[in-house]
N, C-alpha and C positions, 0 to 999 in steps of 0.2 A: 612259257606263258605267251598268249596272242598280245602282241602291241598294243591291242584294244584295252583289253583289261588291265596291263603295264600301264598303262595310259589314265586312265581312271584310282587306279590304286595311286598312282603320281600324284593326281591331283587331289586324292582325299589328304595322301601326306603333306603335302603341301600346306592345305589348308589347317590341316592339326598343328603344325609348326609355327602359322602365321596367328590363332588363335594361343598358343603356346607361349610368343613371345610380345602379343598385345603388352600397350601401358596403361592402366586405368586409374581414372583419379580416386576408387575405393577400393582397398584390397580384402579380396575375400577371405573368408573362415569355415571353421568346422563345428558341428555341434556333434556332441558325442557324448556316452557314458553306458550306465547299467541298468538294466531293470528286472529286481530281483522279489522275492516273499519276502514282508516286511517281517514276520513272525521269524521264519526259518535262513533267511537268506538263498534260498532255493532260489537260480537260475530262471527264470521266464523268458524261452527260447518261443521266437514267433510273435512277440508283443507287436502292438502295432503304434509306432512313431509319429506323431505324424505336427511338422510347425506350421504355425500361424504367424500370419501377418496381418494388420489389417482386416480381420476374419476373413483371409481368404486363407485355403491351405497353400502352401508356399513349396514343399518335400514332404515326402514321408519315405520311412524307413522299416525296416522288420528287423528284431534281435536276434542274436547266434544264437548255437547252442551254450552258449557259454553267458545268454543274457545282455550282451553288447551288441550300439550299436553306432552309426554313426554317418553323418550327414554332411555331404562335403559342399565347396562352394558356392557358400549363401554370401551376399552383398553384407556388407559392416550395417549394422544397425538391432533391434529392440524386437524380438519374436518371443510369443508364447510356443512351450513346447507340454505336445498332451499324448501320453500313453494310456492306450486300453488290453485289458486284456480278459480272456474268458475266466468268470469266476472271480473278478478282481474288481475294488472300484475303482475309475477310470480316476487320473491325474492331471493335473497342469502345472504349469511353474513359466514364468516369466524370466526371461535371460538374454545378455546381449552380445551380439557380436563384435569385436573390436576392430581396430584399425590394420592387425598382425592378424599372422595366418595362423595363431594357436587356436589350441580345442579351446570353445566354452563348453564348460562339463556339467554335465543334465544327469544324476543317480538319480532313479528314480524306485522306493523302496514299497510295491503295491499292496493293499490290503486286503483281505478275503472279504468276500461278501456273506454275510451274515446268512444263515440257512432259513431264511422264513419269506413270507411272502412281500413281507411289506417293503424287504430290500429287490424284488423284483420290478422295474423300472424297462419298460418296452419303449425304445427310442432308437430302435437302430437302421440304419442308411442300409444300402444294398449289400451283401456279402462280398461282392468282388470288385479286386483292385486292378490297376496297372502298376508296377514299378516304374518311374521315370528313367531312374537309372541301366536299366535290363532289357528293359520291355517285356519281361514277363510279370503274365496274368497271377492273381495271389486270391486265392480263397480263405475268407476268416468266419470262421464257424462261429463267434461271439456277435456276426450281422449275421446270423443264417437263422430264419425260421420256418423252413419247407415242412412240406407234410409228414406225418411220419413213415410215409411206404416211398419216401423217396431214396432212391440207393447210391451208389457210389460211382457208378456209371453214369446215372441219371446227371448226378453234377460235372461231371467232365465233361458231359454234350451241354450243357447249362453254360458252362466257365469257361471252355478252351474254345477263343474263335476258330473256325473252321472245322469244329468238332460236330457228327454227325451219328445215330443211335439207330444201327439197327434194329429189323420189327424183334431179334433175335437176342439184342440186350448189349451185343457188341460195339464199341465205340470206333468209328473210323475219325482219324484225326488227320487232318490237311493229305486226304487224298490217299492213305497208306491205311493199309489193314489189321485195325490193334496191335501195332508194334510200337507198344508203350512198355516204361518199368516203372514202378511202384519204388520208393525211398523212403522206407520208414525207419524216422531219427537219426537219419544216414545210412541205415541198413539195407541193402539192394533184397527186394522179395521176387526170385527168379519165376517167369510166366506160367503157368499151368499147360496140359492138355490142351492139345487144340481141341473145337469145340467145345470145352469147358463152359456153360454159361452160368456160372456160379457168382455170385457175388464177395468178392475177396475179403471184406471188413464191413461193417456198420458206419454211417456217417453218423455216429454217435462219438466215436472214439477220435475225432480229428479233433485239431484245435486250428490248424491251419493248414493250405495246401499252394504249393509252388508249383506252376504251370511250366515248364522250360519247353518251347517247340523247336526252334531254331538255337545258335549259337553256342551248342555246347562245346565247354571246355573237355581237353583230352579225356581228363578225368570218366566222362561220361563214355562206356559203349551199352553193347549189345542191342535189345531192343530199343532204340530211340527216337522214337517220331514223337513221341512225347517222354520229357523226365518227370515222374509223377512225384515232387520230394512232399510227403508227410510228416507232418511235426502232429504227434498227440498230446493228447491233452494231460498238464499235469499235476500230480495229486494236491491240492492244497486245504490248509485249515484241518480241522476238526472233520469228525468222522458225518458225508453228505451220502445219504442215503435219498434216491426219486428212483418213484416205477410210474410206468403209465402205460394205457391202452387205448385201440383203438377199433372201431366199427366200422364199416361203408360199404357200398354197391361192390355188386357182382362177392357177396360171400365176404368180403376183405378184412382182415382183423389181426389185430398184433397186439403182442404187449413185449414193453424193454425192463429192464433193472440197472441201473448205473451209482457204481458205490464208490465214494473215495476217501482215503484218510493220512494225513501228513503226521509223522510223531518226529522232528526233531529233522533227523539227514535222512530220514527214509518215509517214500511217499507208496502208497497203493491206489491204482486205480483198477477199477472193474468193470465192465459194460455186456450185457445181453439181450439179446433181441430173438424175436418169434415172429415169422408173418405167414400168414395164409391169405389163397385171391384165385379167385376165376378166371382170373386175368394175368397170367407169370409171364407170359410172353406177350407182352403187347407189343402193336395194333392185334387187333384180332385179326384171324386168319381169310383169306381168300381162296372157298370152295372155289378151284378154276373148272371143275366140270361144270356146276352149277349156275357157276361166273356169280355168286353172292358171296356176303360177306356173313362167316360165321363167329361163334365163338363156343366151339365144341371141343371139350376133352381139351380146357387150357388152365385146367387147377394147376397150383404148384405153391409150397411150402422152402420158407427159408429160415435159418437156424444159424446166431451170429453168436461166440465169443470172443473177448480179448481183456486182457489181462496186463497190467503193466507195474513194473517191482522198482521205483526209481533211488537210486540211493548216492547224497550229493555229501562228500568226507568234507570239503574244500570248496573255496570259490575258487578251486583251480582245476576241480576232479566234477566228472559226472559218470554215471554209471547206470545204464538202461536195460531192464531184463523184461522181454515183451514174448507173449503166449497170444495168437488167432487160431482158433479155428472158427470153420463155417461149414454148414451143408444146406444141397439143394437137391429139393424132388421135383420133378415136376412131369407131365404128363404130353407127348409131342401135338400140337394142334393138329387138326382133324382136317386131310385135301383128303375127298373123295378119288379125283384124278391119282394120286400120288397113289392110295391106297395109305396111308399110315393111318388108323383109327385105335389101334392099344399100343401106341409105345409108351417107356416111360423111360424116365433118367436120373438117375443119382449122380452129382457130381461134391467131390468134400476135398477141400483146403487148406490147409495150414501151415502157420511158421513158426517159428522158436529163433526170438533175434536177440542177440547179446552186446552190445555197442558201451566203448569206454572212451574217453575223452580225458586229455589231460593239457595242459597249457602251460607254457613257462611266459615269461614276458615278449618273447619273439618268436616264439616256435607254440603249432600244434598236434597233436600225437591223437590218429583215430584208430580203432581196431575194433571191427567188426565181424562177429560170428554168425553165422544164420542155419539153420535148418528146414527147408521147406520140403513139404509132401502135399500129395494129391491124389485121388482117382477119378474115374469117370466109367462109372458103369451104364452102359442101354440094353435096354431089352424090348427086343420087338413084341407085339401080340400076335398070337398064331391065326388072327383072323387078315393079317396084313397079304400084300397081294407080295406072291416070294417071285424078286426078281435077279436074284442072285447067282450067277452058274461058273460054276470050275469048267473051265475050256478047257478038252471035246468034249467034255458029260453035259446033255442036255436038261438036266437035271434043273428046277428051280426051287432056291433054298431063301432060308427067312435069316439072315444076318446077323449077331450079336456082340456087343464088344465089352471087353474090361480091362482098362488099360487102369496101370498103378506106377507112380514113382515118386523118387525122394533123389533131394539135393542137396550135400552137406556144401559149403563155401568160405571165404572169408576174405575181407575186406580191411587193406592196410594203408594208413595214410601219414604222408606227416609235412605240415606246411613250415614253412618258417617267411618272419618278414624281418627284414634286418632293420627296415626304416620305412616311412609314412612312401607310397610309389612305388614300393620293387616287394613281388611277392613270388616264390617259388612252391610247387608242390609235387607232389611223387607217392606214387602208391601202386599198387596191386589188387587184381581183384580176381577170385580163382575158384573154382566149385567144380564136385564132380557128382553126377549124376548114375542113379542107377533104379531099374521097374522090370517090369514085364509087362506084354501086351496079348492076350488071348482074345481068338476071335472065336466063335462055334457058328454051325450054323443048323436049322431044323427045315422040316417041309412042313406044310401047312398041318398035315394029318399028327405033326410033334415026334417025329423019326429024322433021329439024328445026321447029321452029315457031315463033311469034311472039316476039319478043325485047325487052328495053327495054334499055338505057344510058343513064343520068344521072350528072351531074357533082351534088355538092352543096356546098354551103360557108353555116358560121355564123359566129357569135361570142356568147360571153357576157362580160357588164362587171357588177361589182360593185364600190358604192365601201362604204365604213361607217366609223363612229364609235363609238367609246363608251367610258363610265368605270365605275371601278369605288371606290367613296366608302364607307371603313368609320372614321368615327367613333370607334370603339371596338372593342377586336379580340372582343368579343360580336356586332358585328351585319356586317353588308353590303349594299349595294346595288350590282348591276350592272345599266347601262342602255345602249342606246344603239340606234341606228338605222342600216339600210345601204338604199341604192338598187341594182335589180339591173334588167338589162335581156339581153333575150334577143334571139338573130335566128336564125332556121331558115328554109329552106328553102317558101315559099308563107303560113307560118305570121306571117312581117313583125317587125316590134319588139315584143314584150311587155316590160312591164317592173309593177314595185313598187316602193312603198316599205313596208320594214318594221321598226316598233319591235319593240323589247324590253325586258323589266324581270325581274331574277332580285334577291327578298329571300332573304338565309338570316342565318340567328341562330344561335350558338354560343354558350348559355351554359355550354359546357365541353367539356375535350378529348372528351369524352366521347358529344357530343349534337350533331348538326347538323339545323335545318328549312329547309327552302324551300318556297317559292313561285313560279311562272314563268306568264310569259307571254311568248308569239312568236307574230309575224305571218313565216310561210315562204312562201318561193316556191322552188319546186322545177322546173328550165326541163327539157325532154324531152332524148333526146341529139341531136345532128343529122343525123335521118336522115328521108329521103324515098319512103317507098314509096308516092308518089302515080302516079309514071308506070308502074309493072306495072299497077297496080291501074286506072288509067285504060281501059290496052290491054284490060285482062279487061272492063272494065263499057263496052267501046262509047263512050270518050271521056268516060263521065261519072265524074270521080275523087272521092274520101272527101274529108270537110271533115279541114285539116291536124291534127297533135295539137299543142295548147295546152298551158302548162307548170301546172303544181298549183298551188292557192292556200290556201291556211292558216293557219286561228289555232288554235293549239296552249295546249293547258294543263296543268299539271301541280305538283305539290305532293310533298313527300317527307320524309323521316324516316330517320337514320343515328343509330344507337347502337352503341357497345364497353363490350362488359361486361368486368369486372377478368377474368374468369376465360379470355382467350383468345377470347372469341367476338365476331364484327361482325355487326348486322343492319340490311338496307335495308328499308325501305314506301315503295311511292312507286305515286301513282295518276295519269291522262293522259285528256287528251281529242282529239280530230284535228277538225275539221271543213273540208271539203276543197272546194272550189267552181272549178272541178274538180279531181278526186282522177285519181292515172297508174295504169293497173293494164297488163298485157301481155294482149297475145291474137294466136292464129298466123293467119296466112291463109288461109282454107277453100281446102283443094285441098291442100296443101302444107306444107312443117315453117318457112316465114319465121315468126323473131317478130318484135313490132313494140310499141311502144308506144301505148296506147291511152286516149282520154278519158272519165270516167264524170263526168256531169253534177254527184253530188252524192253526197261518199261521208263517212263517219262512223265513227273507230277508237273504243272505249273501252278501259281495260286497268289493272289491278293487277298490283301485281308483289311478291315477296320475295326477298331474298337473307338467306342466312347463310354467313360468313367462319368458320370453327372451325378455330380454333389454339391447343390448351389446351397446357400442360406432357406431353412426352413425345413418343413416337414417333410419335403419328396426328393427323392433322387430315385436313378435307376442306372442301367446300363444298357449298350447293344454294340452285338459282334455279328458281322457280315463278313462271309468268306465266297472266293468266288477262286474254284480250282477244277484244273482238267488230269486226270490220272487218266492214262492208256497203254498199250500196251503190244508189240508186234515180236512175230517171231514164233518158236517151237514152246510148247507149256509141257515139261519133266519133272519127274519127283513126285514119290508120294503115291501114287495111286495106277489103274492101268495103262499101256502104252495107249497114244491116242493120237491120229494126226493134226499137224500142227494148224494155227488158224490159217487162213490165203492171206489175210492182211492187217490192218490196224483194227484194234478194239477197244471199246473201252473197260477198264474192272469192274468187276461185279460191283465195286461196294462205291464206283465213282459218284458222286452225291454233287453236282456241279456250284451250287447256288443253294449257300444257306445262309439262317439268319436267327440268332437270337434278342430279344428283349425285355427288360425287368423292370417293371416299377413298383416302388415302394411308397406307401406315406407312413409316417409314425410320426404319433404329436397325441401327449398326455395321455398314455398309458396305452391309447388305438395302435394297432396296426392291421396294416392290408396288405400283401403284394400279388402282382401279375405278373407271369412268367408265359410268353409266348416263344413257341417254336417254328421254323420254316426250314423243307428242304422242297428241290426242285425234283426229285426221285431217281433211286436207283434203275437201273437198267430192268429191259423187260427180257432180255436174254435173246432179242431177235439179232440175226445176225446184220453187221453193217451193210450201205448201201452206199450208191455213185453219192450218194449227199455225205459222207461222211467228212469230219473232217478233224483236225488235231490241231486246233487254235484255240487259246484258252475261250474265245468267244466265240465256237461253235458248238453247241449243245446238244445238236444231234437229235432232237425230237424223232427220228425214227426209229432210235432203237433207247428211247424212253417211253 
C-alpha cells in the first residue's frame, strides 16, 4: 500500500474511533420492528419507513425480505414513525425514544386498499430516494406515475446518477458499458446476448428497486457497474383485477392486464403488457449520406409476462416462485450510407426463479434456483449493400445471425448475527451455461454462401465471505473477500481473488461518509464468435475475450437537511487491466464483446432528494465522468491493428444530468422529467488537443 493512502485510511480510523468513543449528554436509540398484511400476516419486503420529527423527515428505512426493519442512532426524544406501501394504506404511530440504547418497537400491521375508485388518492412525492445510511439510490413504484411506454431501462437512466441511454435502448452507467445484474427477490438474472435490445420485464411488475453503484460487498460479483436488486410486488387482499390501454404519436399503443389474489399463506400475482411504436429505437435515426434526421423502418413491438407464486407457511419461512418472459421485434433504422434498409430482429428472454428464505433468531438461510434463456435472431434484407467477405474470396455476402442459450445456476447463502454489531455471511453462487451460435450468409441475388455452426457451453463459480463489525452504531466496517472463476468457450479457466473493505461513519441520522475499496472481476458472457470469424480470416481466428479486471475506488458523502432536502458527493476511480467494451463485426450488425488492453473511468457525481413541506418535491443527479482507453483492442471479432494512442469509448457520455418535478395536491398531479447528455463520440480519431483529465472533454472528437 502507498504511504499516502496508509496515511489517509490512518486518519479515517482515527477519526471512527475518536467519534466511537465521544461522551454525550443524550444517548442515542433505535427504532425498529415489522411491517406485515394485517389480513394474512404476509411479510412486506421493500416498505418504505420513513420518521418524523417536527415534520421534518429525520431517517428513513426499507424492510427485508422478511418485513423488518430498523433505524439506528436517533437522539433520545418523541418521533412519529410512518409506513407506506404499494397497494396498502399508509400508517403512522407516535413513539419515543429513551434515555438507553434499546429498540422502541414500531409493528406495523398494513391494510389493503379497497379495489374501487374512491380509495384512489393521488398524492405522491417523486419516486426516488437516497438511503442516508448506503448512499444508494432506491426506486418506489408506489411514487411512480410515468407514462405507460416507459421501460425498464428508461428508469435506470432516470434513477442512477451518471446513468446514460443509448439511441440503442442500452444503459451506460458511470462510464462502463451495460455491465449491470438484475436481482430479483434475491435471485441473480444472468445478462442476455450481447446486442440483445430487449427489454427484460415490465415496470409493472416492480414494487421497488435498489440502485447499488459503488461499495459492493464480496457477496456481489460478475457484472457489477451497477447491482440492479428488485423487490416485486406482492399479492395482497382479495382477488384485484385492472387492464388498460393506450394511444399516441408515431402509431404507439398498448394495452397491460395485471391480476392479483391473496388466499391465506399463498399469494398470486400476474402482469402482461403489449406495445407497439414507430419509434422502438429512439432518437430517430441520422441518414449520414443525406446528413438529415429520419425516422424510417423504426416500427417495433414488445411483448411482457411475469408471473409470481408467493407462499409464506411462517413468519419465519418465505418462499417465491417467479415466471418472465418477454419478446421484441423490431425493424433496424434506415442509414442510407450504412446501407441497412430491411433488417429486422427478434430478440426473446426469460427466467424461471425459485428463492426460499428461512430465519431463526440469529441466523439467515437463502437458496436460490434460477433458469434463464434467451435468443437473438437478425435477418438482413436482400436489398442491403453485402459487405461481408471470407478472406481470399472476393466474394460479398449479406450476414445473418441466430444465436440461442440457456443458463441453469444457483444461489446459496447463510448469514448469522450473534449480537446487535457483528454480522457474518457466506455463500456461493454457480451456473452453467450452454447454446449455439449459427451464422449463414447470402449474396444479394439470395444464393447461399459460407456458413458456421457452433455449439458453446460455460460456467461461472463464485464463492465469498465477509463481515460486517460496527462497534458502535457511529462507525462501520465491511470486509471480506470472494473467489471467482470463469470458463468460456477457447478462453479456458480465468479466475480471481478479490478483497474488499467499505468504512462509513455516522456521526448522526443526519451525515453519512464512506470510503471503499474493491478488487472486481467482471467474466465476458459466453459467447463465441471465433468460428465465423475464423471462416472470414482463412482459418486464422481473434485471440478469445478475457473477463475485466479491477480495483475500483471510491469515497462519498450523504447529508438530510431538517428542511426536506437529501444530498449525495460521491467521487470513483476504475482502473481496468483489461477493461469490456462492445464492438460490431465489420461487414455486418453482430455485436460482441471485446478486450481493451488498458482502460481508466474517473467520475463525480451529485444527487439532490427535495421533499420539503407541501405539494412539490423533485429530485436531480449530475454526473461528470471520463472513460478512456489505450493499448491493443482483442476478442471477439476480426484481427485489427491496435489504436497509436489514447481514446476515448464509444459509449463515453462525459456530462450528464437529470431532473424531476412533481406537484400533487388534492387528487392533481403533474410531473416533469428532463434529460441532458453532453454526447457520445463521433468516431473521429483523437488529435494533438487530446487529453485524459476528467475536465478535458475533447470537442474534437465529439
Amino acid at each position: 500500500m502507498k504511504p499516502r493512502t496508509f496515511l489517509c485510511l490512518a486518519l479515517v480510523v482515527c477519526c471512527a474511533r475518536a467519534l466511537a468513543a465521544r461522551t454525550t449528554s443524550v444517548v442515542d436509540g433505535d427504532i425498529g420492528g415489522s411491517v406485515t398484511d394485517s389480513a394474512t400476516g404476509t411479510p412486506l419486503p421493500g416498505g418504505e419507513v420513513r420518521v418524523i420529527r417536527e415534520g421534518n423527515t429525520i431517517a428513513t428505512a426499507t424492510s427485508d425480505a422478511f418485513g423488518r426493519y430498523v433505524i439506528h442512532n436517533l437522539p433520545a426524544g418523541s418521533y412519529n414513525v410512518e409506513v407506506r406501501y404499494l397497494g396498502y394504506r399508509p400508517e403512522a404511530r407516535s413513539l419515543a425514544v429513551g434515555q438507553t440504547e434499546s429498540l422502541a418497537k414500531a409493528d406495523f400491521r398494513l391494510v389493503p386498499l379497497p379495489v374501487n375508485l374512491s380509495a384512489v388518492e393521488v398524492t405522491s412525492s417523486v419516486p426516488l430516494a437516497v438511503d442516508t445510511r448506503s448512499g444508494n439510490q432506491v426506486f418506489k413504484q408506489n411514487d411512480y406515475h410515468g407514462a405507460p411506454t416507459n421501460t425498464t431501462s428508461q428508469i435506470l437512466q432516470q434513477s442512477i446518477v451518471g446513468a446514460v441511454r443509448a439511441p440503442t435502448g442500452e444503459v451506460h452507467i458511470r462510464g462502463q458499458h451495460a455491465e449491470y445484474t438484475y436481482y430479483v427477490d434475491g435471485v441473480p438474472v444472468p445478462a442476455g446476448i450481447s446486442g440483445s435490445l430487449n427489454e427484460l420485464f415490465d415496470p409493472q411488475v416492480v414494487n421497488q428497486i435498489d440502485f447499488q453503484t459503488g461499495g459492493w460487498d464480496a457477496e456481489y460479483g460478475n457484472k457489477n457497474a451497477a447491482v440492479v436488486n428488485v423487490t416485486t410486488r406482492i399479492p395482497s387482499g382479495g382477488l384485484h383485477l385492472d387492464a388498460s390501454g393506450y394511444g399516441g404519436s408515431f402509431t404507439s399503443n398498448g394495452q397491460a392486464l395485471n391480476l392479483s389474489t391473496n388466499a391465506g399463506k399463498v399469494g398470486l400475482f400476474f402482469s402482461g403488457a403489449r406495445q407497439q411504436t414507430d419509434m422502438r429505437r429512439e432518437p430517430v435515426a441520422f441518414d449520414s449520406l443525406r446528413n438529415a434526421v429520419e425516422n424510417f423502418h423504426n416500427d417495433g413491438s414488445d411483448l411482457f409476462g411475469f408471473a409470481k407464486l408467493q407462499y409464506v407457511p411462517s413468519d419465519r419461512d418465505v418462499v417465491n416462485l417467479e415466471l418472465n418472459r418477454s419478446r421484441t421485434r423490431f425493424a433496424v433504422p434506415f442509414d442510407s450510407a450504412e446501407g441497412v434498409i430491411d433488417d429486422h430482429q427478434q430478440d426473446v428472454n426469460g427466467f424461471v426463479n425459485l428463492g426460499l428464505r428461512h430465519r431463526s433468531d440469529v441466523a439467515e438461510l437463502f437458496l436460490g434456483a434460477f433458469f434463464r434463456d434467451g435468443s437473438l435472431n437478425y435477418t438482413p434484407g436482400l436489398s442491403d449493400s453485402a459487405t461481408f467477405v471470407f478472406f481470399p474470396d472476393t466474394a460479398h455476402y449479406i450476414l445473418s445471425e441466430n444465436r440461442k442459450f440457456h443458463t441453469t445456476g444457483l444461489k446459496l447463502d447463510y448469514t448469522l448475527q450473534p449480537h446487535h454489531g457483528l454480522e457474518f455471511k457466506t455463500g456461493v453462487l454457480a451456473s452453467y451455461t450452454r447454446g449455439n451460435e449459427n451464422f449463414s450468409t447470402v449474396t444479394n441475388s439470395g444464393s447461399p454462401g459460407p456458413a458456421s455452426v457452433s455449439d458453446l457451453k460455460g460456467s461461472d463459480v463464485g464463492v465469498y465471505a465477509q463481515a460486517a463489525i460496527a462497534p458502535s452504531d457511529h462507525w462501520e466496517i465491511r470486509t471480506g473477500v470472494r473467489f471467482d472463476n470463469h470458463n468460456a468457450p477457447f478462453a479456458g479457466n480465468q479466475h480471481q481473488v478479490s478483497p474488499r473493505v467499505k468504512l462509513s461513519l455516522f456521526p448522526d441520522p443526519a451525515n453519512t461518509f464512506w470510503v471503499y475499496y474493491g478488487r472486481l472481476f467482471l467474466p465476458t458472457n459466453v459467447e463465441d464468435l471465433r468460428a465465423i470469424t475464423s471462416d472470414a480470416q482463412g482459418g486464422v481466428a481473434a485471440a478469445p475475450t478475457l473477463p475485466e479486471r479491477d480495483d475500483f475506488y471510491e469515497v462519498g458523502y450523504v447529508h438530510r437537511f431538517p428542511f426536506g432536502v437529501v444530498t449525495k458527493l460521491s467521487a470513483y476511480h476504475k482502473r481496468s487491466s483489461p477493461g469490456i467494451d462492445d464492438n460490431t463485426v465489420p461487414g455486418s450488425a453482430i455485436v460482441t464483446s471485446v478486450d481493451i488492453e488498458q482502460a481508466r473511468i474517473t467520475g463525480i457525481e451529485a444527487v439532490a432528494e427535495i421533499r420539503p413541506r407541501g405539494p412539490v418535491s423533485g429530485y436531480v443527479n449530475v454526473a461528470l465522468n471520463h472513460a478512456y482507453g489505450y493499448g491493443a483492442i482483442t476478442g471477439g471479432f476480426f484481427p485489427a491493428e491496435p489504436p497509436s494512442g489514447t481514446f476515448d469509448l464509444d459509449h463515453d457520455q462525459r456530462l450528464s444530468g437529470v431532473a424531476n418535478l412533481v406537484y400533487s395536491a388534492r387528487g392533481f398531479y403533474v410531473s416533469a422529467t428532463g434529460t441532458y447528455g453532453s454526447g457520445l463520440t463521433n468516431g473521429a480519431d483523437p488529435d494533438s488537443t487530446y487529453g485524459t483529465g476528467l475536465f478535458d472533454f475533447n470537442k474534437s472528437i465529439k
